[in-house]
C-alpha positions in Angstrom: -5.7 1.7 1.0 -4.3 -1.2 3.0 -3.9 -1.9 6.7 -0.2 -2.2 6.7 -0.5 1.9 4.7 -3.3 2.7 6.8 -0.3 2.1 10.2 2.5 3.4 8.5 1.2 7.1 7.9 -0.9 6.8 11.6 2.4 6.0 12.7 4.3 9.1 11.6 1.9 11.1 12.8 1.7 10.0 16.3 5.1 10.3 16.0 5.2 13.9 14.5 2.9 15.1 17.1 4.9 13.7 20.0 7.8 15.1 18.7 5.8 19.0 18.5 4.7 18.2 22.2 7.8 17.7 23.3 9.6 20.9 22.1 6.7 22.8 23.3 7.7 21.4 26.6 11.3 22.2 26.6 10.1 25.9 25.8 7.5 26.2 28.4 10.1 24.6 30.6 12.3 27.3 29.9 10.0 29.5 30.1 9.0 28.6 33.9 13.2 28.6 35.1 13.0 31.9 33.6 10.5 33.9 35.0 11.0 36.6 37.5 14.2 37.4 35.4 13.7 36.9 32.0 10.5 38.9 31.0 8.1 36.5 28.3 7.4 39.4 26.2 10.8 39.7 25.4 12.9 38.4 22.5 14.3 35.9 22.5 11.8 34.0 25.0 8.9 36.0 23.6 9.9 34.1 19.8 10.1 31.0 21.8 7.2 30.8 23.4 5.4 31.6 20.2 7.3 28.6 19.0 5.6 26.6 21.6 2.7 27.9 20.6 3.4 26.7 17.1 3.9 23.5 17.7 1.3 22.7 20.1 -1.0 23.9 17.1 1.3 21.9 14.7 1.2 18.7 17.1 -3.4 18.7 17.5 -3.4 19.6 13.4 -1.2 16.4 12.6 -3.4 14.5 15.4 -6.4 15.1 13.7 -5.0 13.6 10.3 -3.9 10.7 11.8 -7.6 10.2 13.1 -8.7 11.0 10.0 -6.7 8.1 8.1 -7.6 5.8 10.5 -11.4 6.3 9.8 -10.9 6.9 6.0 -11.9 3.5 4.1 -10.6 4.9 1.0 -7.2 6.8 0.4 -6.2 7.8 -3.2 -2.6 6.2 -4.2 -1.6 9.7 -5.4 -2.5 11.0 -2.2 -0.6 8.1 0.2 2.3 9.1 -1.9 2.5 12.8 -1.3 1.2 12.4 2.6 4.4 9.8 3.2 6.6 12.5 1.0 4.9 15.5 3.5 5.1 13.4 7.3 8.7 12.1 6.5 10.0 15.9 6.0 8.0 17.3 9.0 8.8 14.7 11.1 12.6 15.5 9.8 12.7 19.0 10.4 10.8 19.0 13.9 13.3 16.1 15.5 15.9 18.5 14.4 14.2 21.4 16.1 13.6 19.5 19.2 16.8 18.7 19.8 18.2 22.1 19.1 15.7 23.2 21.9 16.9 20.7 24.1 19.8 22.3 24.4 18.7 25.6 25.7 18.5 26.8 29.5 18.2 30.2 30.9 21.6 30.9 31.0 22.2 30.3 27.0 19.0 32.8 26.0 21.4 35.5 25.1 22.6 33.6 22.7 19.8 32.0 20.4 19.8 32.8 17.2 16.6 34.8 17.2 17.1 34.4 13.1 16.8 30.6 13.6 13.7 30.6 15.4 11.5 32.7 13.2 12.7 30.4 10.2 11.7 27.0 12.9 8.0 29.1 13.1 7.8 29.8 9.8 8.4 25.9 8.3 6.1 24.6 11.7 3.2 26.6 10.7 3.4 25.6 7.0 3.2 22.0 7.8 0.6 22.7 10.5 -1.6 24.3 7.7 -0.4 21.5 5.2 -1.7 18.9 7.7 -4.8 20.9 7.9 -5.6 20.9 4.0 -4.2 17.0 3.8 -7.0 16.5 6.5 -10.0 17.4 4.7 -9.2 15.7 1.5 -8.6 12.3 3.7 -12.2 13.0 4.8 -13.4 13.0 1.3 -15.6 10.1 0.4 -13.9 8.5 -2.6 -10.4 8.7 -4.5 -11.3 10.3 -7.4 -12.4 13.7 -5.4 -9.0 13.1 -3.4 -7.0 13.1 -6.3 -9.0 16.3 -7.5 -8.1 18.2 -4.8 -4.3 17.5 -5.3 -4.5 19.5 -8.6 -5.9 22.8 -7.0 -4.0 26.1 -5.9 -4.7 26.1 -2.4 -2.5 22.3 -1.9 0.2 23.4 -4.9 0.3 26.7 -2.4 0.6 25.2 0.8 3.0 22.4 -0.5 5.4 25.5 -2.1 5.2 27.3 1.1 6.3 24.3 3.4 9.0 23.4 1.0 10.6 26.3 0.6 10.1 27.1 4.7 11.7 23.5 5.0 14.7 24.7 2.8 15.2 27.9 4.4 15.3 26.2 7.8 18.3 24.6 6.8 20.3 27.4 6.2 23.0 29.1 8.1 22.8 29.9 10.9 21.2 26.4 11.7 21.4 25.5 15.8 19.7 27.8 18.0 22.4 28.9 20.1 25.7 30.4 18.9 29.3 28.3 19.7 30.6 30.5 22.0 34.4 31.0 21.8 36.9 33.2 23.8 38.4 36.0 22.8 42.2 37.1 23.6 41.3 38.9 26.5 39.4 35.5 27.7 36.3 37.5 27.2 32.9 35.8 25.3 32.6 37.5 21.4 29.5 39.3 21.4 26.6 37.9 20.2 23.3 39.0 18.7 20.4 40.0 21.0 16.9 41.0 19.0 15.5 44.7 20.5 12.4 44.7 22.6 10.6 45.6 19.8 7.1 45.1 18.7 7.5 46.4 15.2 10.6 43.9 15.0 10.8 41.7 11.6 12.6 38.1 11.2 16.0 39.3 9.7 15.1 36.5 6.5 12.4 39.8 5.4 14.8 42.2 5.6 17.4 39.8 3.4 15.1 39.1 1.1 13.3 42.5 0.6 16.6 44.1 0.4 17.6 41.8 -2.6 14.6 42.2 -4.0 13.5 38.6 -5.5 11.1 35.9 -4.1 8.6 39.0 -3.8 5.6 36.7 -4.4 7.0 33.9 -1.7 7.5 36.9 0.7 4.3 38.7 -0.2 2.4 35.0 1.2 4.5 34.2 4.0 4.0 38.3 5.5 0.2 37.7 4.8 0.8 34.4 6.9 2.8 35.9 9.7 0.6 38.7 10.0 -2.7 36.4 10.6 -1.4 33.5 12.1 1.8 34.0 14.3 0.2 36.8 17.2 -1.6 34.9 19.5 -5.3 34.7 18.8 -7.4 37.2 20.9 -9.1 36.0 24.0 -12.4 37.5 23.2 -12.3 36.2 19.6 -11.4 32.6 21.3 -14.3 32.7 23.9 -16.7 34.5 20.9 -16.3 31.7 19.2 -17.2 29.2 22.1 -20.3 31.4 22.8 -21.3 30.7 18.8 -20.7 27.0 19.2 -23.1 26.9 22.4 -25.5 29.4 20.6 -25.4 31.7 23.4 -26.3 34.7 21.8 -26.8 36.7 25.0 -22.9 36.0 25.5 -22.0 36.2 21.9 -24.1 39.9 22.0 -22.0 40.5 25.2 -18.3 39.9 23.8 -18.9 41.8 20.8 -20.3 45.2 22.8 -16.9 44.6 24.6 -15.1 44.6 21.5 -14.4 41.4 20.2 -13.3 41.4 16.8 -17.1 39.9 14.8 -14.4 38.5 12.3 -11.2 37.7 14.1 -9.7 34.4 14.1 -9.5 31.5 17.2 -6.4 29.2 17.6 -8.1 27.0 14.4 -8.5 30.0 12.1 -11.9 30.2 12.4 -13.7 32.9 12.3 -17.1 33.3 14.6 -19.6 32.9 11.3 -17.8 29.7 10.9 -18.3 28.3 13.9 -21.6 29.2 14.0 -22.6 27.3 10.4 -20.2 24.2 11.4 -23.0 23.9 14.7 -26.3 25.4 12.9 -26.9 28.1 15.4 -28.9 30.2 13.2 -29.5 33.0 16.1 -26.3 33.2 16.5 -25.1 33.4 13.3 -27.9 36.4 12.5 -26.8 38.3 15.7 -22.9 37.8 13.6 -25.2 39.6 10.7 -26.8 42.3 12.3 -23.0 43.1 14.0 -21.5 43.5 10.8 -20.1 40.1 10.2 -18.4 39.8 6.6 -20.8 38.2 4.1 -18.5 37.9 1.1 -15.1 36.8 1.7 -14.3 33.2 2.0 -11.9 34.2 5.8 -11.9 30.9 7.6 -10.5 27.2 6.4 -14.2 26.3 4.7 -13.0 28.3 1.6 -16.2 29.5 1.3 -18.7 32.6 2.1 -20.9 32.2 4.9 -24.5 31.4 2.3 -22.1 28.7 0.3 -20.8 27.0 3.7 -24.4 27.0 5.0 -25.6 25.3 1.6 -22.8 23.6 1.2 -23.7 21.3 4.3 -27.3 21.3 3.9 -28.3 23.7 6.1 -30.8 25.7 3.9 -32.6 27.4 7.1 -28.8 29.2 7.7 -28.6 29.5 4.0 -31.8 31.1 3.6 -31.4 33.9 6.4 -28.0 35.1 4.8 -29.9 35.5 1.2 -32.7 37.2 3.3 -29.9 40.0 4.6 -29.0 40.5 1.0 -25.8 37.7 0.2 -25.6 37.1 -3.5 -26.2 33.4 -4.8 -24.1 34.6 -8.0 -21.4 35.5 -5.9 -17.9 33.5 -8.0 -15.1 33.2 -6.8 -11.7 34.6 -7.0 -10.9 32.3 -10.1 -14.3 33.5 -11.5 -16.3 29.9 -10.6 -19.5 30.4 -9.3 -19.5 29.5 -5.3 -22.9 27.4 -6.3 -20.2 25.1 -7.9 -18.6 24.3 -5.0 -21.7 23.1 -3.1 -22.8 21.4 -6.3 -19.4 19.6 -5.9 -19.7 18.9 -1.7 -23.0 17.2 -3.0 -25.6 19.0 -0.7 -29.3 18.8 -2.8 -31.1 20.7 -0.9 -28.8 23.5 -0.7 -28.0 23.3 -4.4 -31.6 23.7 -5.0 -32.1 26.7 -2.7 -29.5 28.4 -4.6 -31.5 27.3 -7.9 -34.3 28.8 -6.7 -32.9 32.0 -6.2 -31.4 32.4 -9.2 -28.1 30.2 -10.1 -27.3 29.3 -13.8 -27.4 25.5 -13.4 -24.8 25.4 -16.5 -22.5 27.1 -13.7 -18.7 26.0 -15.0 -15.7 25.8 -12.8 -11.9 27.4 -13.7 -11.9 24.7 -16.1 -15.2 24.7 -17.8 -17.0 21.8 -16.6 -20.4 22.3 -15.5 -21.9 21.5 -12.3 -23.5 18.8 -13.7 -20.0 17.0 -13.9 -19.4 17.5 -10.6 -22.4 15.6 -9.7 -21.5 12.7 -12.2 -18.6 12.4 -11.2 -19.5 12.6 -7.3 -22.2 9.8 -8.4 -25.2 11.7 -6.8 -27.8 10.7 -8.6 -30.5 12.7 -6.8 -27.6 15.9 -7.3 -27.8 15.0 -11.4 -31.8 14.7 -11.4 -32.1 17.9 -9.5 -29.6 19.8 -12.0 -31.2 18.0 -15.5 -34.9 19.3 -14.1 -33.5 22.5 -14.1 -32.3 22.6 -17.5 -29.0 20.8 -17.2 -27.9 19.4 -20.4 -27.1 15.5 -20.6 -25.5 15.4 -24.0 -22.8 17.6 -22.9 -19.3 16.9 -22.7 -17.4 16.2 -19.4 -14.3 18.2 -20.5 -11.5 19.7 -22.5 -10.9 15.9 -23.7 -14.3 15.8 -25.5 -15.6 12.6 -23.6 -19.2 12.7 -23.0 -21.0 12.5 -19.4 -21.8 9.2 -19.6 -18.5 8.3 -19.8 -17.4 9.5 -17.1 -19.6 7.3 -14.5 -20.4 3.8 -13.6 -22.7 4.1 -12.0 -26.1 2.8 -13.7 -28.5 4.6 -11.9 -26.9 7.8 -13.2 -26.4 6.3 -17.1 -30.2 5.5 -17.0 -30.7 8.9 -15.6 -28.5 10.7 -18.6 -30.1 8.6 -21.4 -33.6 9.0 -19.8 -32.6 13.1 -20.3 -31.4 12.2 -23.9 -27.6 11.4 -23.4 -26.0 10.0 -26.6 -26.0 6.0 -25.9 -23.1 5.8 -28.8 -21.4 8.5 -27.6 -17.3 8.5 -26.9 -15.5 8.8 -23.3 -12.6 10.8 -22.2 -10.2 7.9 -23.6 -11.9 8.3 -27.6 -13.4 5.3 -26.7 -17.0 4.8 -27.1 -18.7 4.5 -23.5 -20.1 1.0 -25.1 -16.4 0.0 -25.6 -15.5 1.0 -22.0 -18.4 -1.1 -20.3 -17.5 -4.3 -22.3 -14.0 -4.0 -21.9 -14.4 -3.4 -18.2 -16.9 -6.3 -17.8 -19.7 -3.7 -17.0 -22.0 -5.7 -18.2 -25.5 -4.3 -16.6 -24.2 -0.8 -18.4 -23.1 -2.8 -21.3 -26.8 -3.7 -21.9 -28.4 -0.9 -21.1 -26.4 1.2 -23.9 -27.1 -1.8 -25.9 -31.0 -1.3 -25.6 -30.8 2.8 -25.8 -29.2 2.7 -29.4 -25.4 1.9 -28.8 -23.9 0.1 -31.9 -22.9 -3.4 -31.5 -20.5 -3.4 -34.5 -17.5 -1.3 -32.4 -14.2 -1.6 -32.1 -11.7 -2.0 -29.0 -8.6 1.2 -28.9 -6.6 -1.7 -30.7 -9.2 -2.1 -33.6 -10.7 -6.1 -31.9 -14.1 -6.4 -32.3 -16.0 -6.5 -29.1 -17.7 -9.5 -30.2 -14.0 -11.3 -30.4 -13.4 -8.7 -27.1 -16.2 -11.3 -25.3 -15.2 -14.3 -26.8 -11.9 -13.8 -26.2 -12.5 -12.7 -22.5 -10.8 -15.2 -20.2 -12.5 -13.6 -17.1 -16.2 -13.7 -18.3 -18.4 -16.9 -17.6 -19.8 -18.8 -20.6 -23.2 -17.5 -19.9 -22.1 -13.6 -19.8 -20.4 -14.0 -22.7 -22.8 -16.0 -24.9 -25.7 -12.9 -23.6 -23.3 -10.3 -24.6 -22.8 -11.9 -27.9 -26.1 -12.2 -28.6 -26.8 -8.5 -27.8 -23.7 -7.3 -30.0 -24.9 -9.3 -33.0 -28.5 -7.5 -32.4 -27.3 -4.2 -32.4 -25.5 -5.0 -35.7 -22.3 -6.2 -35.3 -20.7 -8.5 -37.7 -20.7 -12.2 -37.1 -17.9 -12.8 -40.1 -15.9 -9.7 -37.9 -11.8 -10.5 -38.0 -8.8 -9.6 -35.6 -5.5 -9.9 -37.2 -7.3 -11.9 -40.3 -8.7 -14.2 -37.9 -12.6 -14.8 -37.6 -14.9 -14.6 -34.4 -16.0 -18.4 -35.6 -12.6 -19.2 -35.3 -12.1 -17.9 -32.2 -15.3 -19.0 -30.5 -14.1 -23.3 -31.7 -10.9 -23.0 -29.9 -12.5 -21.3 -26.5 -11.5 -24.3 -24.3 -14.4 -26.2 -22.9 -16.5 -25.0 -25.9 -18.9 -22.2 -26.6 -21.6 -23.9 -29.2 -24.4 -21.2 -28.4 -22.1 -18.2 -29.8 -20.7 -20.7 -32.5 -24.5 -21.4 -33.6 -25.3 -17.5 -33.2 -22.2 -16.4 -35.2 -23.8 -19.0 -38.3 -27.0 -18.0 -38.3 -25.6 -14.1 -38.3 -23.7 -15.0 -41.1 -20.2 -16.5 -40.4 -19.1 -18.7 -43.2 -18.7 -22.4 -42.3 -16.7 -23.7 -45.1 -14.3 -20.4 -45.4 -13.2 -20.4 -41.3 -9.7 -22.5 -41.7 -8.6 -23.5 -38.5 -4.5 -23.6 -39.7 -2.8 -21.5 -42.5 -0.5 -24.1 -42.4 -2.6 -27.2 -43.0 -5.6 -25.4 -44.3 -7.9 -27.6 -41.5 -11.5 -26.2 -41.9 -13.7 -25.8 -39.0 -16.1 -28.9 -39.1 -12.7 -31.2 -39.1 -11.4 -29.0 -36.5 -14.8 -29.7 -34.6 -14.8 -33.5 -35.3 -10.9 -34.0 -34.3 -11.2 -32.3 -30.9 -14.2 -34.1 -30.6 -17.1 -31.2 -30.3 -19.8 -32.5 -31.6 -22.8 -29.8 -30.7 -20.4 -27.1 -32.7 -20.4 -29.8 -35.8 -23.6 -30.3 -35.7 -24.1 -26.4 -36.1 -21.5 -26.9 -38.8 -22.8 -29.0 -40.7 -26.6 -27.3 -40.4 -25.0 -24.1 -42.0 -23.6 -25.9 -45.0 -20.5 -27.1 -44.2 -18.9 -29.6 -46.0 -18.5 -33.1 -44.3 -16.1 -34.9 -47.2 -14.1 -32.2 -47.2 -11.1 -31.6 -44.4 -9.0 -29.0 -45.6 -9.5 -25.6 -47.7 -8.1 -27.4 -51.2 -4.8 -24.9 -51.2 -2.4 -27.4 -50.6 -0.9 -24.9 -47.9 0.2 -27.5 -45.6 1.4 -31.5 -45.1 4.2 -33.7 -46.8 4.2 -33.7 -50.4 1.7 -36.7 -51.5 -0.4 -36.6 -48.1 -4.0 -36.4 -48.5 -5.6 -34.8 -45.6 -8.0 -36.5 -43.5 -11.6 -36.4 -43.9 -13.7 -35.2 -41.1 -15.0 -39.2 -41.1 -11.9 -40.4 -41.1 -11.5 -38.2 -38.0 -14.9 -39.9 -36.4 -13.6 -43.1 -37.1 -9.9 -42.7 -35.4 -11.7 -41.5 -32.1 -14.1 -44.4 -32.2 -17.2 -41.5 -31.7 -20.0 -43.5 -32.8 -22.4 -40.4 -32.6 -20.1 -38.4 -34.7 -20.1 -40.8 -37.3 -23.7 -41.0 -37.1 -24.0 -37.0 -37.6 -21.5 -37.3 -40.3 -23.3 -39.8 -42.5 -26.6 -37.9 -42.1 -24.9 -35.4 -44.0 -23.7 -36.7 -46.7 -20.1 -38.2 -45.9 -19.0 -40.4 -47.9 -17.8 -43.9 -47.2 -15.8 -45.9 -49.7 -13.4 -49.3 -49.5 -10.7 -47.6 -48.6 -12.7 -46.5 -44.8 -14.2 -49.3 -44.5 -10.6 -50.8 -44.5 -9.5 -48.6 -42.2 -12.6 -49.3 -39.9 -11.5 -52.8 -39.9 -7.7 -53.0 -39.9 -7.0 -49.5 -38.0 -9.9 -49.3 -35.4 -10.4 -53.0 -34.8 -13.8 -52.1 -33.1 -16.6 -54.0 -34.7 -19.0 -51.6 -33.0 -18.0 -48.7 -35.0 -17.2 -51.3 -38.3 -21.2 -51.9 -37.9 -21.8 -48.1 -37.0 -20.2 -47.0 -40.3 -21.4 -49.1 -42.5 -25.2 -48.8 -41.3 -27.8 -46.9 -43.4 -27.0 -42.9 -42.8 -30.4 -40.9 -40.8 -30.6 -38.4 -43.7 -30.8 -34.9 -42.0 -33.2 -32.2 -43.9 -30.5 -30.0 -45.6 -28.3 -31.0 -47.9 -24.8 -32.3 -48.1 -22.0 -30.3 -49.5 -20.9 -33.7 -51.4 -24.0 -33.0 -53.2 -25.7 -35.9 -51.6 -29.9 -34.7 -51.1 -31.1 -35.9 -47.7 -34.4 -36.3 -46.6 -35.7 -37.7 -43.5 -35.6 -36.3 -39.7 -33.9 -32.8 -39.0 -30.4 -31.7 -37.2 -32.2 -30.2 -34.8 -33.5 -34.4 -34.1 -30.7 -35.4 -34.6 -28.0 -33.7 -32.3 -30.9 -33.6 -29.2 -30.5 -37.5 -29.8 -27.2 -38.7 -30.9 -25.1 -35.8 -29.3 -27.3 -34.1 -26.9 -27.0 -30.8 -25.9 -25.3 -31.2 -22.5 -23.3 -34.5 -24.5 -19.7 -35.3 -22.9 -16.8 -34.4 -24.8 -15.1 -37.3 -27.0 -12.2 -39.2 -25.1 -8.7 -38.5 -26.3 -7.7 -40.0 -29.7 -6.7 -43.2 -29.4 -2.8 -44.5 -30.5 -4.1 -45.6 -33.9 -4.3 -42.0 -34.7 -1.1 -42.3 -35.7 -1.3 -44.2 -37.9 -3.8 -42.6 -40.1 -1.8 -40.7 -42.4 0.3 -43.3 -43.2 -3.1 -45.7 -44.4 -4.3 -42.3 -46.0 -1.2 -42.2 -47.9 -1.0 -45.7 -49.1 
């Protein structure tokens, strides 16, 4: 995520919660002008000040993200996109709210739309709980767990409710006090007041209810109200101080006084939480032996008290809670184990407590991937060794797509630790590519090799049906020496050196690599690659060792000409190409037009031939006497023989490119302006 994101969203947020502070203020302004005759626990001021409430809760939540971006170094795209979408609408709906409140004064109380405010609580505490859920998936550590958490219930839940609070809050009646107009008699209209009324319901229920639709969105937000909206207890507030401090004198104190063990403070926490968030292990047994729930996941961890305690490592917490009986099996609502989830928040040594006790280390989630792919994908490697020595499987597949574990990391330290377990080197990824495919095409190269040397095939194809031996040749963004070790390693592991992409060869494409690539050129001959069948243009039928000689790369001709190809002969003999009575150029004739002693040297030791009609051309054409005197001199015979038929005997290639070209040899100058003239004198 970049800086100029990182200020934008921290931006709205400061904004957002400067906004919430400052209705809250108007409201407990109001509040103060109205005491002594306006009683608090009356409606409207009692709905108002639960508003403040509200948004004082709405304005630390939205705080607390914005301190969370700021330390996050890594922020899914996906999840930038739907934080902007979420700030700009809350920031939206409470400037509106603020400025309806801004309007009020004790004089106008008997006319606010008491209607109005129960839909302004109503969309504040959806966004406060949405900033709430957006804050802990900031706080995860990499994008691809962010982007995870997008796709679950809880966020599709939360996102539903503040949208359709957001809508509703928009609807008529939408200002906060009526617009009071006179009657005949000069007399104000009446207007509606709410009863004193404890048992009283936002009018939106009644509406609703008494239609009878939206009974699912109803059924959540009542839950919600019911929770959330009273103000939380006193004791249940300092109960859970008392568990933070570890006081368990005090904590044994508030609950003979009758503080609720499982009540909720102003952060819907509950005690237990508290407790396991600051390890006070005392406390949270005196929580047990009071009758604290064990089972249900009631605070914002989403998780039992023994699966929040394993969850963050804390296996002295988690071991008291199985001592009082909790189960390890325990699953949740969606039927996934809990041991899942603390698989997933990467805690070892709680995940091996919970093996220890019993947990099925093929544990699968509402989607049926096993734990193991949690930890693969989390890149634990000490979570994957710890779930393979209990019997985790490493051939298995990541998902419903059928891609294999291994594909589904890169990371190398877990890839050895799969294939070390007996993962399937050759094996496919989500995509249907094989993982090999994936590391070459992605310029993983260390993982490249290392499936290379556990058994992957060399002879595989890219989605498109390329090679990857033409993939690394090919590869614009790998350096000469990664791509000449890759090659090497492909052609090991049994790919083809006379392989083809769209009919045209890997020699073909390792010749025209600019700058030259004679190692994978000399590799790709001695696996096989045809010299005297690679043309270098349909059109003119140009074979590779002319193609080698007129571009002046002589290490590549030498390798040629080692593996048999032809030096008199300069195109593939199907007339495809050239004016009608042209003959094509031999690769000599080449040597001679770029004045490259050396070449002509190599040239002659394999047999080219040299008749009148060259050494004319030497003479008339060149008008170099040094080459006139290099052509003409007695040809060093290499050891193989000539395609012209010619048998050679004296010193080797191998002597004679270290001496006349060198392996490090410079590249032949640019053809000189008698080039064209040749195929005029080759006409004639």
């Amino acid at each position: 995520m970049d800086s100029f994101s990182v200020a934008s969203l921290t931006s709205v947020t400061s904004s957002i919660s400067q906004r919430a502070v400052s209705g809250a203020g108007e409201i407990r302004s109001l509040q103060c002008a109205a005491a002594g005759h306006v009683s608090d626990s009356q409606p409207p001021l009692s709905d108002l000040v639960t508003l403040a409430d509200l948004l004082e809760k709405a304005s630390r939540d939205v705080e607390k993200l914005g301190q969370a971006l700021s330390a996050s170094s890594a922020v899914a795209e996906r999840l930038q996109k739907k934080l902007k979408e979420a700030l700009t609408a809350s920031e939206t709906t409470i400037a509106g709210l603020v400025k309806q409140l801004m309007r009020l004064d004790p004089s106008s109380l008997a006319s606010v739309y008491v209607s109005y405010v129960h839909r302004q609580q109503r969309v504040v505490l959806a966004y406060s709980d949405l900033f709430q859920y957006y804050t802990q998936i900031v706080a995860l550590p990499d994008r691809e767990h962010q982007d995870k958490r997008l796709d679950t219930k809880d966020w599709q839940h939360l996102t539903e409710v503040a949208t359709q609070a957001a809508q509703k809050a928009t609807q008529s009646p939408n200002t906060i006090i009526t617009i009071r107009a006179s009657g005949p008699d000069g007399t104000s209209p009446l207007v509606y007041t709410a009863p004193a009324s404890s048992s009283q319901r936002p009018d939106a229920y009644v509406e609703d209810e008494e239609r009878g639709g939206f009974g699912s969105f109803v059924s959540s937000l009542k839950a919600m109200m019911s929770s959330v909206l009273p103000k939380p207890d006193p004791l249940v507030c300092a109960l859970c101080e008392a568990c933070a401090r570890g006081d368990t004198r005090l904590v044994k104190g508030l609950l003979e006084q009758g503080a609720n063990i499982d009540g909720k403070n102003e952060n819907r926490d509950t005690p237990m939480h508290v407790a396991i968030q600051a390890n006070q292990v005392a406390v949270a047994a005196v929580l047990v032996e009071g009758g604290a729930d064990l089972e249900g996941a009631l605070s914002s961890a989403k998780l039992p008290p023994l699966f929040q305690a394993a969850a963050a490592g804390q296996t002295g917490m988690a071991q008291m809670f199985l001592d009082h009986g909790c189960d390890p099996l325990q699953t949740s609502p969606y039927s996934t184990p809990y041991f899942y989830d603390v698989v997933e928040a990467g805690s070892v040594d709680g995940a091996r407590l919970l093996l220890e006790h019993g947990c099925d280390v093929e544990s699968t989630n509402s989607s049926g991937r096993t734990a193991i792919v949690a930890a693969v994908r989390r890149d634990s490697v000490p979570m994957v060794e710890l779930l393979i020595a209990h019997g985790a499987k490493a051939r298995g597949i990541c998902d419903s797509s059928g891609g294999s574990l291994l594909g589904s990391t890169k990371n190398i330290e877990i890839v050895r630790v799969l294939l070390d377990a007996g993962a399937d080197a050759d094996s496919r990824g989500s995509s249907g590519c094989h993982v090999l495919v994936d590391a070459v095409t992605n310029r993983n190269l260390p993982i490249a090799y290392l499936l290379l040397s556990r058994g992957a095939r060399g002879d595989r194809s890219t989605m498109s049906g390329q090679p990857l031996v033409i993939t690394a040749i090919r590869d614009k963004q790998l350096h000469v020496r990664d791509k000449t070790e890759l090659v090497r390693r492909l052609l090991q592991r049994g790919a083809k050196a006379t392989c083809k992409d769209s009919g045209t060869p890997a020699l073909r494409y390792a010749l025209e690599q600019p700058g030259g690539l004679p190692d994978i050129v000399a590799m790709l001959l001695q696996h096989g690659a045809e010299a005297n069948r690679c043309t270098m243009n349909s059109k003119t039928g140009e074979t590779a060792l002319l193609y080698a000689v007129r571009t002046g790369k002589g290490v590549e001709a030498g390798h040629l000409l080692k593996h048999g190809a032809n030096p008199n002969e300069g195109c593939d003999g199907k007339q495809s190409g050239g004016s009608k009575g042209m003959v094509m150029l031999s690769p000599l004739v080449q040597a001679v037009v770029r004045r490259d002693a050396d070449m002509i040297r190599l040239l002659r030791s394999y047999g080219a031939r040299l008749d009148e009609t060259m050494l004319e051309f030497a003479k008339v054409v060149v008008e170099q006497p040094q080459i006139y005197e290099t052509i003409t001199a007695p040809p060093v015979n290499s050891s193989a023989s000539s395609s012209g038929g010619q048998q050679s005997s004296g010193r080797g290639l191998s002597v004679q490119v270290e001496i006349s070209m060198g392996r490090n040899a410079p590249r032949a100058a640019s053809p000189p302006p008698a080039y064209e003239a040749v195929s005029t004198l080759a006409g004639q």
